[in-house]
Each structure stands twice: as C-alpha cells, then as structure tokens.
KOLLUMGU-737113 format. One record per residue: x negated, y, z of N, C-alpha, C in turn; residue in three letters. Coordinates in steps of 0.02 Angstrom, whole numbers, padded with zeros to 5 digits, always signed. Atoms other than C-alpha are relative to their C-alpha. Example, Ala and Ser with C-alpha at 12.3 -4.5 7.8 and 13.67 -1.06 7.14 Angstrom:
BEGIN
-00045-00059+00000-00615-00225+00390-00045+00060+00000ala +00042-00059-00003-00684-00053+00357+00039+00055+00037ser 
END
This chain:
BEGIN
-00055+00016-00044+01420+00068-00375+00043+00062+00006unk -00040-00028-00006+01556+00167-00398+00057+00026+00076unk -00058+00003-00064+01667+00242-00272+00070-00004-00003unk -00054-00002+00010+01845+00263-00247+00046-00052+00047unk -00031+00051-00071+01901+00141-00084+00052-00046-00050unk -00025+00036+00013+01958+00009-00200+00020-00058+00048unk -00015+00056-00021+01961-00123-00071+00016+00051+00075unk -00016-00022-00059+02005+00013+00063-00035+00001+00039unk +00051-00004-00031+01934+00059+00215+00035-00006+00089unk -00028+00044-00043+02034-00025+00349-00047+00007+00067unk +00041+00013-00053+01882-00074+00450-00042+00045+00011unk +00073-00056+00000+01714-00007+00405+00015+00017-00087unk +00011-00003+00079+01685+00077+00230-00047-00044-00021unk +00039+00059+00058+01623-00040+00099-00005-00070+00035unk +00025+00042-00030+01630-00185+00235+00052-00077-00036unk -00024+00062+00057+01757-00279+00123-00032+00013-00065unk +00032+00001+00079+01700-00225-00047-00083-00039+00011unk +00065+00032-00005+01529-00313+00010+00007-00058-00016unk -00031+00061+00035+01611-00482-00015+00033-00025-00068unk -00045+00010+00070+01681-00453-00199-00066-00044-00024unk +00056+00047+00019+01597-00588-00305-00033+00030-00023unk +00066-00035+00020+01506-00472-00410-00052+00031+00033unk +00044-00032-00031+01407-00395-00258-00072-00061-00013unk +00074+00047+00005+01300-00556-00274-00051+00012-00062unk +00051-00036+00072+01252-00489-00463-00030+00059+00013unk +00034-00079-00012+01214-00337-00383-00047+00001+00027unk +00061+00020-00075+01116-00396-00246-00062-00035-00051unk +00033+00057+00057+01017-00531-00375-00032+00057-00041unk +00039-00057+00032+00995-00378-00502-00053+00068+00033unk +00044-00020-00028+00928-00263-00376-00079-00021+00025unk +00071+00036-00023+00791-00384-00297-00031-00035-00060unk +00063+00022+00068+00731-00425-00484-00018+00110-00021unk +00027-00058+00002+00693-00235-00477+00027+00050-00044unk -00034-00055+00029+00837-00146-00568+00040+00044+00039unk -00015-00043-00039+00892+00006-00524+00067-00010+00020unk -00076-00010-00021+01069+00028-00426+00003+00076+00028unk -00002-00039-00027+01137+00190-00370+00075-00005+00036unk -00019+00023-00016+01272+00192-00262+00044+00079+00047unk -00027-00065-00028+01391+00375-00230+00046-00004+00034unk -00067-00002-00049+01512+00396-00095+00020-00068+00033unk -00033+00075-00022+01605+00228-00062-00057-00057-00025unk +00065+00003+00021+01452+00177-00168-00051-00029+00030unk +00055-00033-00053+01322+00227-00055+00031-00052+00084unk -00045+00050-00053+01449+00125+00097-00020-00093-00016unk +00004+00072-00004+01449-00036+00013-00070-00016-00031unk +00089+00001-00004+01248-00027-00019-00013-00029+00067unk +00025-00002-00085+01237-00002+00180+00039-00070+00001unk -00029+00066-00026+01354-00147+00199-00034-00057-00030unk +00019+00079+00008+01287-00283+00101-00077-00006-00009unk +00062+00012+00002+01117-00251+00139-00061+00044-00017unk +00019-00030+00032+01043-00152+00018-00042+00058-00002unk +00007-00050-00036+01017-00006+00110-00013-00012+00087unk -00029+00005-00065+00970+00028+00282+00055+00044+00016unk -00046-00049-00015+01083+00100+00406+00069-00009-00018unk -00093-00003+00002+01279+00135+00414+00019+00068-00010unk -00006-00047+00032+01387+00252+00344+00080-00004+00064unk -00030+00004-00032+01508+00299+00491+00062+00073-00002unk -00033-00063+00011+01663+00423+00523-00040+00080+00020unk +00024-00043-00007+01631+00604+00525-00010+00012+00074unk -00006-00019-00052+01591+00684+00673+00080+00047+00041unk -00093-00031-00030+01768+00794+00682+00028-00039-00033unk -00085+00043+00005+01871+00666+00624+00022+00016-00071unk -00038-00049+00048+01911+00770+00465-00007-00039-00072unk +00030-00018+00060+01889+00731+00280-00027+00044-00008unk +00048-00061+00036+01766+00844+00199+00004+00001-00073unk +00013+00012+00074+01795+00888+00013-00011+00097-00001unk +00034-00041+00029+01688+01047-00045-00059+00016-00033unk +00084+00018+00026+01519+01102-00131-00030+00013+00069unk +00041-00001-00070+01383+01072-00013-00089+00001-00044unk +00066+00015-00005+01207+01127-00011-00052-00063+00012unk +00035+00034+00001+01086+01009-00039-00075-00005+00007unk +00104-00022-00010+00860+01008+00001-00014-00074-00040unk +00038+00069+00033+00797+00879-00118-00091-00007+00035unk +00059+00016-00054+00660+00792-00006-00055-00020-00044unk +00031+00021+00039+00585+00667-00134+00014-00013-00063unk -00017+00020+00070+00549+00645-00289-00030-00064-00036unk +00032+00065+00026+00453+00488-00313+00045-00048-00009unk -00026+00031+00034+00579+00410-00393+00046+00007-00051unk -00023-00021+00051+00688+00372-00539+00068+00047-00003unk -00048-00048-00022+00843+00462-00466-00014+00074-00019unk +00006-00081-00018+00762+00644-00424-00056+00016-00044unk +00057-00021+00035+00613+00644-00543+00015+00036-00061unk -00027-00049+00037+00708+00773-00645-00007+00072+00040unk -00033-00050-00035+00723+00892-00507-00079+00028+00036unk +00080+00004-00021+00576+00966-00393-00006+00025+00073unk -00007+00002-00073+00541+00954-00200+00024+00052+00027unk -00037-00046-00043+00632+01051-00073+00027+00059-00062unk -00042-00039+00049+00742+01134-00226+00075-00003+00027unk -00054-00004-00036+00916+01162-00158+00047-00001-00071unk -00052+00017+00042+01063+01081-00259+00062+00026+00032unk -00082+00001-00040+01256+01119-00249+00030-00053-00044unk -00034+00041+00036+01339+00963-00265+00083+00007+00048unk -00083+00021-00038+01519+00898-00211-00015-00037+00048unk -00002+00076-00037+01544+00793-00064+00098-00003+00015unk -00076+00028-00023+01731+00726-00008+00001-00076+00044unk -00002+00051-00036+01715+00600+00119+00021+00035+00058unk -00037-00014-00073+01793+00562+00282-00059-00046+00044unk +00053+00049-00035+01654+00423+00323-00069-00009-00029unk +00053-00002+00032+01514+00513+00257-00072+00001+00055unk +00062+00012-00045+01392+00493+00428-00050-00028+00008unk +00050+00072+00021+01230+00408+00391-00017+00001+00081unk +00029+00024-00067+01176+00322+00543-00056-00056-00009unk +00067+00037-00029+01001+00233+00590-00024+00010+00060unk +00054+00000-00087+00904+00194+00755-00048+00056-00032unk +00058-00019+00006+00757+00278+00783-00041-00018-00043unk +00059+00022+00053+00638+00174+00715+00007+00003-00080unk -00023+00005+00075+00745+00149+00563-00022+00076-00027unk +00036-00083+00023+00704+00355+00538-00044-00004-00023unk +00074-00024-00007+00523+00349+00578-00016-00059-00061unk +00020+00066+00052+00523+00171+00447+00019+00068-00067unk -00029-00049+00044+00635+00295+00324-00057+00047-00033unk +00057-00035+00027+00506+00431+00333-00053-00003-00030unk +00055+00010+00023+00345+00362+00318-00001-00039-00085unk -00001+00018+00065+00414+00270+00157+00014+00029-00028unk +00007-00046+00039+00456+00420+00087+00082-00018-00030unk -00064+00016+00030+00651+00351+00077+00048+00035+00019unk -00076-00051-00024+00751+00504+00133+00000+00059-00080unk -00022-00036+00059+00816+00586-00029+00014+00082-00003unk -00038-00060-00010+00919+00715+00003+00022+00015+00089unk -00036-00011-00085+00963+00819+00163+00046+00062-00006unk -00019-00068+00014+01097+00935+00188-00010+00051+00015unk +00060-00085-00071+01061+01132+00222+00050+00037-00019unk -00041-00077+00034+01119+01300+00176-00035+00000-00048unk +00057-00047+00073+01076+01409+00015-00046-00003+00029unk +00067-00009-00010+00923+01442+00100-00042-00055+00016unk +00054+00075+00004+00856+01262+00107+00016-00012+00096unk +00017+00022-00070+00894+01267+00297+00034-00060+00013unk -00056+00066-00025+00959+01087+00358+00041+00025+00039unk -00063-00014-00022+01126+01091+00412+00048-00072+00018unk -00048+00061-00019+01235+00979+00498+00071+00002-00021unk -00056-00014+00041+01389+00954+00399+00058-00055+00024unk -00029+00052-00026+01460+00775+00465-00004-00075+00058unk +00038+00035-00090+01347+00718+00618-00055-00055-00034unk +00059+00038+00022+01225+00642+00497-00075-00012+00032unk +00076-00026-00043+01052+00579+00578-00036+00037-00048unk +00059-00037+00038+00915+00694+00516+00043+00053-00061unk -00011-00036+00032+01040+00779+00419+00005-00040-00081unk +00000+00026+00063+01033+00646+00290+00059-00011-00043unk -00017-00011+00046+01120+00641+00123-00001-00074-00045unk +00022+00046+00055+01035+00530+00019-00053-00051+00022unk +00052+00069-00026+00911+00353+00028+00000-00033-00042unk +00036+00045+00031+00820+00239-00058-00010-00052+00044unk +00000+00038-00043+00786+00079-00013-00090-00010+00006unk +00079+00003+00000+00568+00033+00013-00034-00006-00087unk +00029+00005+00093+00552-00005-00190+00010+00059-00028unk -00004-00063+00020+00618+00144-00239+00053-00021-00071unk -00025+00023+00030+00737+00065-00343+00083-00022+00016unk -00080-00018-00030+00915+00059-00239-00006+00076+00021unk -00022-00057-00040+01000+00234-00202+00074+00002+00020unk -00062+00015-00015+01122+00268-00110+00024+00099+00036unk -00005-00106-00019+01214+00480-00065+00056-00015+00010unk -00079-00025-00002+01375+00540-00008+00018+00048-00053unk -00022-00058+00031+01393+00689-00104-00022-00033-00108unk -00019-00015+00053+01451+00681-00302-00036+00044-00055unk +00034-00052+00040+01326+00729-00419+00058-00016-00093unk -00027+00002+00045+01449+00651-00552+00048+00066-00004unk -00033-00069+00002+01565+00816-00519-00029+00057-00018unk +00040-00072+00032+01430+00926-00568-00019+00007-00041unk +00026+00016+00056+01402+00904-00727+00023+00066-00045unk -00007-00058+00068+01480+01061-00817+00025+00060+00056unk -00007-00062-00027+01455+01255-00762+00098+00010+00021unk -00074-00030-00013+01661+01283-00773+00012-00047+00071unk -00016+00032-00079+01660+01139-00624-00011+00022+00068unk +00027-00023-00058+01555+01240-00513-00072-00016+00015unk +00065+00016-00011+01396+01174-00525-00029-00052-00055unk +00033+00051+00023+01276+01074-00659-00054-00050+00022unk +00050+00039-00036+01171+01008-00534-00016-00059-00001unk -00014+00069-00004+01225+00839-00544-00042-00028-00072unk +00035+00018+00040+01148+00828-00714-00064-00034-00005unk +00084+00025-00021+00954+00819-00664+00021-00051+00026unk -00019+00040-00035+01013+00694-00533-00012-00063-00033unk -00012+00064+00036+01077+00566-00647-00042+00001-00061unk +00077+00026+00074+00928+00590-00810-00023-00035+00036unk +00052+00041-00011+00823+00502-00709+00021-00067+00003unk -00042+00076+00049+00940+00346-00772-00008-00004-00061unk +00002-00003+00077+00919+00380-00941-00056-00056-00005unk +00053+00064+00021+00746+00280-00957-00017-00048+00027unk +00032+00055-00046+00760+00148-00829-00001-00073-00047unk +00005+00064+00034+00692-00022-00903+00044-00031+00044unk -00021+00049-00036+00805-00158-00858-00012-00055-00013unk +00014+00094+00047+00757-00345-00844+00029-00031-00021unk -00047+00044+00062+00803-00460-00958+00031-00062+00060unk 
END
C-alpha cells in the first residue's frame, strides 16, 4: 500500500482510500495469508479498513514532519525485519503530518504480548523518543499473523548512501522470498 494521499485526507487519513474497490483484494489477499506492507498513507489506510489495529491521528504540534528519524527495531519475528537485528537503531525518513499511532490500553498490552510492535522511535542511542505524540513511541505494527505491516517512516527513501541512509534496504529484503498464494 503505497502512500501519497491519493484520495486526500479531508477527514481521517486513509478513511476514504478504505472504500476503493481494490481494498477488498487487499483485504481477501491478506486473510489468505499474503503479506501486505503498508508506508505512510499506507500504514493509514491498513488502520482504516481494518487491517491493523489502532489509528493513525494528527501530530501532536500540528506540524508536518519531514526528516531522518532514528529508529529501535523491536522485532524481528517476521518477514519485514528478519534482515535486521533486535534493538539495532535505523535512520529512516519520515514526512507526515498524521503520523500519530493511537491505541487504548489494552490494545498496547494485546500489541505487546503478540510481539506486534515493530519499530519505535528513539535517538542515536536507541533511547525512545517522542517525535509526534505516538503511544509507546510507536513507529511500526504488525497485525497477530505476522503477515500485515504497517510504519510511518520511509524505508523506500533509504535505499542509496548519497540519500542519507541505506537502511531502508534490510527493511524491504525480507519481501524478496515471501510465498504468495495461488
């Protein structure tokens, strides 16, 4: 799921793009157990049509945010991060204005114990950092299969040293060998 506010963001992010007809192929291909990932606007219309828990809300200052941002890779048990290796600190891109993940409580304590918080943001030094009023500081998510993801931050921008960062590379191998069903 690509980003880029094709259907705008009027209301909520991704809360129209959830209704395009193809979300139903998306939705359909996910729950037969293929992977989706889902960056920025992405990662929005995941949360909206289901896919994901949680909501992806405005920042806390109001602001857009476009710079590199420290990253703490949490888990790796899956096909996303299984290039990379726990609490390793990435610099990727982010640029959102409605990059706030939001969940209840429970939704956290559900989050945690399944081992579906991805990424969190920090400093260089791995410390979490609050960057856009995210709960827990989160970044990144999976959904309980381990088979939807969903991030704010742009690992597609990191792909070559002259950009500022190759980070984004590891990220996305762990697409390279996903079986998909027939």
């Amino acid at each position: 799921m690509p980003g880029g506010f094709s259907y705008g963001d009027y209301l909520r992010s991704g809360s129209i793009a959830r209704f395009s007809p193809i979300m139903k192929a998306v939705v359909s291909y996910a729950n037969k157990g293929s992977s989706v990932l889902g960056i920025c606007n992405g990662f929005q219309i995941l949360t909206e049509a289901g896919l994901l828990p949680g909501a992806l809300k405005r920042n806390n200052n109001l602001h857009f945010i476009s710079k590199y941002q420290s990253l703490k890779v949490i888990n790796t048990d899956n096909a996303f991060l299984n290039h990379c290796t726990r609490d390793e600190v990435l610099t990727i891109p982010i640029a959102h204005a409605d990059g706030n993940y939001y969940i209840d409580a429970a939704g956290l304590v559900e989050l945690e114990a399944g081992g579906q918080i991805l990424l969190r943001y920090c400093d260089a030094d791995g410390n979490l950092a609050d960057i856009n009023g995210s709960v827990a500081s989160i970044a990144g998510i999976s959904n309980k299969n381990k088979n939807v993801f969903g991030l704010m931050p742009h690992p597609e921008r990191a792909l070559e040293a002259i950009l500022g960062s190759q980070d984004g590379i590891r990220m996305l191998q762990g697409f390279e060998n996903i079986n998909v069903p027939a």
